[in-house]
C-alpha positions in Angstrom: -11.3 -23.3 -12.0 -13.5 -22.4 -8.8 -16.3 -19.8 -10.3 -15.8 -18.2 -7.1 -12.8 -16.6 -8.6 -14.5 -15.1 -12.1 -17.0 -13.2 -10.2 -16.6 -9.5 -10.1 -17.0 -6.0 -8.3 -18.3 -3.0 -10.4 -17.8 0.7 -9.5 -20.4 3.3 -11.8 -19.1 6.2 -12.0 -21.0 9.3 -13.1 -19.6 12.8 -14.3 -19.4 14.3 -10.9 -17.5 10.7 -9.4 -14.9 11.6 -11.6 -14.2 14.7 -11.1 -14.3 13.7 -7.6 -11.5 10.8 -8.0 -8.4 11.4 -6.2 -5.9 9.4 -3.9 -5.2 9.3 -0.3 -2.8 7.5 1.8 -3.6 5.1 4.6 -0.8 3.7 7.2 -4.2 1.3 8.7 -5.3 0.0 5.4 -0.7 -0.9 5.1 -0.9 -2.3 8.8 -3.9 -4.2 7.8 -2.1 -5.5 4.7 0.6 -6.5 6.3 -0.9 -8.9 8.7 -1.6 -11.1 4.9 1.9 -10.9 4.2 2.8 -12.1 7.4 0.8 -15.1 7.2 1.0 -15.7 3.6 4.7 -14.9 2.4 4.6 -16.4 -1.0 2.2 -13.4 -1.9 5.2 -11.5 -2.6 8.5 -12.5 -2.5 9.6 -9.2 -2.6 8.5 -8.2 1.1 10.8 -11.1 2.7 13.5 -9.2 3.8 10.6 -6.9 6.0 9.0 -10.4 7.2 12.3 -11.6 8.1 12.7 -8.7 10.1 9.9 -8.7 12.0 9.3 -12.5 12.5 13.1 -12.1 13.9 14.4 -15.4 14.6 16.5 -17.9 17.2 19.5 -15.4 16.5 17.2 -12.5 16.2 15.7 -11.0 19.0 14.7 -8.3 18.1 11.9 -9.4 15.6 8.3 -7.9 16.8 6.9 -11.2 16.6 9.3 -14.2 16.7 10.0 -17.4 15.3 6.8 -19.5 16.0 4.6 -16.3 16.7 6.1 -16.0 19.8 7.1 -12.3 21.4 11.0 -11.5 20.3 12.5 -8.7 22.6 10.6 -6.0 25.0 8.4 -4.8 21.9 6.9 -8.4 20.7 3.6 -9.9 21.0 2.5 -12.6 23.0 1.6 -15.8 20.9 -2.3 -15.1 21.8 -2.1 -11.7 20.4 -0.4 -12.8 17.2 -3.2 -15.7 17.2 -6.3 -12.9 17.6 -3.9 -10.5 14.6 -4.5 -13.6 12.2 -7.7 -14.4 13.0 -8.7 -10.8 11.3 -7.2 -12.7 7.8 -9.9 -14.4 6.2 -8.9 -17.5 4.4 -10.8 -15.7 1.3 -7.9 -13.3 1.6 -11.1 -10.3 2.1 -10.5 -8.0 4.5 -13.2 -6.5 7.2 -14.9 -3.0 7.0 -14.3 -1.6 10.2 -10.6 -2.3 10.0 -9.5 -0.2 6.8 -12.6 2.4 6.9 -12.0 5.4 3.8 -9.6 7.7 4.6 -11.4 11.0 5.4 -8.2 13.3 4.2 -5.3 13.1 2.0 -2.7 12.3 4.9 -4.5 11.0 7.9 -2.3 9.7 11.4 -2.8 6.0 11.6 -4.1 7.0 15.2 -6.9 9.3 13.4 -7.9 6.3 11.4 -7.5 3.9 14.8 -9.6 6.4 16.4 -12.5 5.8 13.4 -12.4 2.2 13.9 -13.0 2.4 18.1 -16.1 4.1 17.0 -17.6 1.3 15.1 -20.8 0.2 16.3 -21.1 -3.8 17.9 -23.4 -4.1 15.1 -21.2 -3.5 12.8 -17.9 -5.0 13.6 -20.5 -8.4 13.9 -21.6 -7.9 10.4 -18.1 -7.4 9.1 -16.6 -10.3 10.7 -19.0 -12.3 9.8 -19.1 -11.1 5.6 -15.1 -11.1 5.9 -14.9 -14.9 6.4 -18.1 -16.2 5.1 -19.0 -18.9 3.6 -16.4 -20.5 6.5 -17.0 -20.1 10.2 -15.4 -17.5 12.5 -12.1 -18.3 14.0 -12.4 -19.6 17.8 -11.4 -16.3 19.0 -13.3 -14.0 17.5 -16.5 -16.8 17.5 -17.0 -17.0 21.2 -16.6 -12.3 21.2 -19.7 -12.7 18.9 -21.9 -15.2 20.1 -23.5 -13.3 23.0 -24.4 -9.4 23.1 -22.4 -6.2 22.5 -20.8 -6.2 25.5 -17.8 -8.5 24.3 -18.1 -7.3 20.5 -16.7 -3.7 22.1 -14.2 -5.6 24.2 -13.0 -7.4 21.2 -13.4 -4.2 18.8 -11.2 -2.3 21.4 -8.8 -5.3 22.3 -8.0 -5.2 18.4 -7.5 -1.6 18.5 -5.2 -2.1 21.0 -3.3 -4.6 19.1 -3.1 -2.9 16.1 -1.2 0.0 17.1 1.1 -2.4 19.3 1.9 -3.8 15.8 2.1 -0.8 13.9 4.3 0.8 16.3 6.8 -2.2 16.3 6.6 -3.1 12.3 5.3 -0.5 10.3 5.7 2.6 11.8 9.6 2.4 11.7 9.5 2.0 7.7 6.7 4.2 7.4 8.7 7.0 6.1 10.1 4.7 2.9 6.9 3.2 2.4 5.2 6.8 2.3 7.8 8.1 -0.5 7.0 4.9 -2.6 3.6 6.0 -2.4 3.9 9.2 -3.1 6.1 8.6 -6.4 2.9 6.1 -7.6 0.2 8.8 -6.8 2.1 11.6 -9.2 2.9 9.1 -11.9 -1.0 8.1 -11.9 -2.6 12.0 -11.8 -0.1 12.3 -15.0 -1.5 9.4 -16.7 -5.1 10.7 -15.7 -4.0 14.2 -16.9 -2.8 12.4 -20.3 -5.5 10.3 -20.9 -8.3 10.3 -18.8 -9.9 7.2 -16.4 -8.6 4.7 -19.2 -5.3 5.1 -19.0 -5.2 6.0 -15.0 -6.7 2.6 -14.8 -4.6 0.7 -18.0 -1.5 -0.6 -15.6 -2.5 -0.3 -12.6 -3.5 -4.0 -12.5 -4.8 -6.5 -14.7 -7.9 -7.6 -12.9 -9.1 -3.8 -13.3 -11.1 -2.3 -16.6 -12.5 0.6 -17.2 -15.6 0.8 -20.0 -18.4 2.7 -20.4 -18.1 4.9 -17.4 -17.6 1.5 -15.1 -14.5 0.4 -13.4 -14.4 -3.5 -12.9 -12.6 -5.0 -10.2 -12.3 -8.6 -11.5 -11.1 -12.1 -9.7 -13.6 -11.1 -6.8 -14.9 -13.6 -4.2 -18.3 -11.7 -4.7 -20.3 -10.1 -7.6 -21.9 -6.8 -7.0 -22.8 -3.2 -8.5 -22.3 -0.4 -6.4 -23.3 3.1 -8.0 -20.8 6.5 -6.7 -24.0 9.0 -6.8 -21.7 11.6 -6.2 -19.3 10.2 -3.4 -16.5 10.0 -5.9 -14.0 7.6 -5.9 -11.1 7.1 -3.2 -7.8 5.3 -4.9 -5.0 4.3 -2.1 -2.2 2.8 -3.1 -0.2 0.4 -1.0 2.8 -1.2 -0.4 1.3 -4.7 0.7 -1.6 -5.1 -1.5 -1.2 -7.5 -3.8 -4.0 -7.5 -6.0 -7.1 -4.8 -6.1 -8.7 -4.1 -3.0 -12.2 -3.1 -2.6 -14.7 -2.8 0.3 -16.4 -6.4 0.5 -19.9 -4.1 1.8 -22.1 -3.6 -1.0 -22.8 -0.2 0.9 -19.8 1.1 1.5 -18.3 4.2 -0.4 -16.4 3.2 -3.5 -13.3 2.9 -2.4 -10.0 1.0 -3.9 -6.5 -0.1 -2.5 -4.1 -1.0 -4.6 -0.4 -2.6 -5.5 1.9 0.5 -5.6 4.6 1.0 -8.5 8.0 0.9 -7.1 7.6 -1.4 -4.4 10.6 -3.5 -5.8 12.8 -0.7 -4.8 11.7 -0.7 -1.4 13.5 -3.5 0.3 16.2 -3.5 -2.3 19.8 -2.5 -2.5 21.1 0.5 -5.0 21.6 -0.1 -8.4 24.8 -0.7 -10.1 26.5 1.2 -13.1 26.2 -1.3 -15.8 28.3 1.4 -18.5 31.3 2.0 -17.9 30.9 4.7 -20.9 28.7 6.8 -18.9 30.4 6.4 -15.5 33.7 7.6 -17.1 32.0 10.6 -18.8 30.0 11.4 -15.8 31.3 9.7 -12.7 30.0 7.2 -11.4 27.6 8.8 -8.9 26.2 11.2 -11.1 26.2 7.9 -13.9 24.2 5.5 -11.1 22.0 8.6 -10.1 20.8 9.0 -13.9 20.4 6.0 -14.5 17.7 5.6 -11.3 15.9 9.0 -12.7 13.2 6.9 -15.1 10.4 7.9 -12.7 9.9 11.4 -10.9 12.0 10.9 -7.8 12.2 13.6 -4.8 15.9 14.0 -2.9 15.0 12.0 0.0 13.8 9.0 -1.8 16.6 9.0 -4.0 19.6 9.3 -1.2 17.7 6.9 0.7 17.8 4.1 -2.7 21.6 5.3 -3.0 22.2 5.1 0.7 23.7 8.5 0.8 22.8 11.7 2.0 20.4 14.0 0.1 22.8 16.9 0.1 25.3 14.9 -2.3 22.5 13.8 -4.1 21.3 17.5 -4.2 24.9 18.5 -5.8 24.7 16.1 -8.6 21.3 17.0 -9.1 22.6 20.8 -9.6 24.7 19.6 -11.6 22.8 17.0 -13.9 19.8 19.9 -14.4 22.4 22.7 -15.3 23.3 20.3 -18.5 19.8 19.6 -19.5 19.5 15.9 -18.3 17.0 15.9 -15.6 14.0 17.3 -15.4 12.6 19.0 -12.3 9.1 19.7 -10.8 7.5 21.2 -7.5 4.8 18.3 -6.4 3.4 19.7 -2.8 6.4 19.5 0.0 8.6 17.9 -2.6 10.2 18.8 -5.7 10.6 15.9 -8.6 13.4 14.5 -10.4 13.3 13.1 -13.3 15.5 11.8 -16.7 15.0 14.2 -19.4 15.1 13.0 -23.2 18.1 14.2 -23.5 19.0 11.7 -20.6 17.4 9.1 -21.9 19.1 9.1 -24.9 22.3 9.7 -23.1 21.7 6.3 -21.3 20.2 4.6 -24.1 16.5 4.8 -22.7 15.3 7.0 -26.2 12.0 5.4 -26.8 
């Protein structure tokens, strides 16, 4: 086994870091992402159908990129662009800096985080690049930006920029909305866990190569080993769609900051489930049967209408409906108010623990 792979990332967290831990959610850090899943699609099967849509196809010409990188239809991009788009994913699988900098609020625009990274200094889009890839040499593309002075670093810096929002316009953007309720769903099942019981269990599932002991999160299965102390900048957690394993800043300066895989993401992409009892569907109906039976996590109306592929207000009458006789449970989370499967429900379905 390369020891490459056993070295590890550790986050110390004081009193005040914890206090100071919340979640925010990042459409650049999810466009970034993406971009790996593109060029790596046996990282998760479960994001074909999404590739598949925007690689397009002979038949398809409406992909954003095309079969063989090429543009498909009046949105794609040009071979070269998806050539420079690639070049940003390290064969290491790291990401750089300046491309997913910490989210400064809960719900930033991916424009308001684009307009972060046009700031980055030459400087520091150099050293990023250049810590991204290491040990291996720079792609040709961005090589020759970076071998004489700033002037074509801030070319290349805003040429990326440019790029980025072409491709989050065409193949993120659109799914944005789905994406963002996934999210949302993970984010209020972890603050109950951390409400329950504490940094240990926020951390227990949300992946095995993290830990928590002793007032230290370790990110494990690194390519790098190094400590980095909070002193009072707290942590940031954002969750994500694309990630598929822990994702933490490769600077050893940076501001403790951690992507990672979402819950739910199986649902994303997926069809509606089926009513596997014929019991409950002839006691309930089978809408209200299928709905119940989805209701094992804290679900808003949206997100549930848009797994069932109907409209929210028949999912809001069966949810009158399945409240009024004690089955679901309901709670206000900021815009959205929360479904979920009571025990009564559970036991209904046969989900009693």
């Amino acid at each position: 086994m390369n020891v490459a792979w056993r070295l590890m990332i550790t986050f110390e967290l004081g009193v005040e870091d914890l206090a100071d831990t919340r979640f925010a959610l990042s459409p650049l850090y999810e466009t970034v992402l993406s971009l790996r899943v593109l060029r790596e699609p046996g990282l998760s099967a479960l994001h074909l159908p999404w590739r598949r849509s925007v690689l397009g196809g002979p038949g398809d010409p409406g992909g954003v990129v095309g079969a063989g990188g090429l543009g498909g239809g009046s949105g794609g991009l040009a071979a070269t662009d998806v050539g420079t788009l690639m070049s940003l994913m390290p064969v290491r699988r790291t990401l750089p800096d300046f491309l997913t900098p910490r989210p400064a609020r809960f719900d930033a625009s991916f424009e308001d985080e684009l307009a972060v990274v046009r700031r980055t200094s030459p400087a520091a889009v150099r050293r990023d690049l250049l810590a991204a890839h290491a040990p291996d040499p720079l792609p040709g593309a961005l090589r020759d930006a970076l071998a004489a002075d700033d002037a074509p670093v801030v070319r290349l810096r805003d040429a990326l920029c440019e790029l980025l929002l072409r491709y989050w316009k065409a193949a993120v953007e659109p799914v944005w909305p789905r994406m963002r309720l996934v999210l949302e769903a993970d984010m209020t099942y972890r603050a109950r866990q951390l409400a329950l019981g504490g940094a240990r269990l926020l951390f227990a599932d949300m992946h095995p190569n993290l830990r928590w002991q002793d007032g230290v999160l370790h990110v494990d299965k690194m390519i790098s080993r190094h400590h980095v102390k909070a002193s009072g900048r707290g942590l940031l957690l954002v969750p994500s769609v694309f990630a598929h394993k822990p994702v933490p800043p490769v600077g050893q300066g940076e501001a403790p900051t951690l992507a990672y895989p979402s819950r739910g993401v199986a649902t994303l992409w997926g069809s509606a489930p089926v009513v596997t009892a014929p019991a409950l569907a002839a006691l309930l109906g089978a809408p209200r049967a299928r709905l119940l039976g989805l209701l094992e996590e804290p679900l808003p109306t949206v997100e549930i209408a848009r797994r069932l592929k109907v409209t929210p207000s028949a999912v809001s009458q069966h949810l009158r409906v399945l409240h009024a006789t004690g089955l679901v449970t309901r709670a206000r989370d900021g815009r959205h108010v929360l479904y979920r499967r009571s025990p009564l429900g559970d036991r209904l379905t046969g989900h009693a623990a």
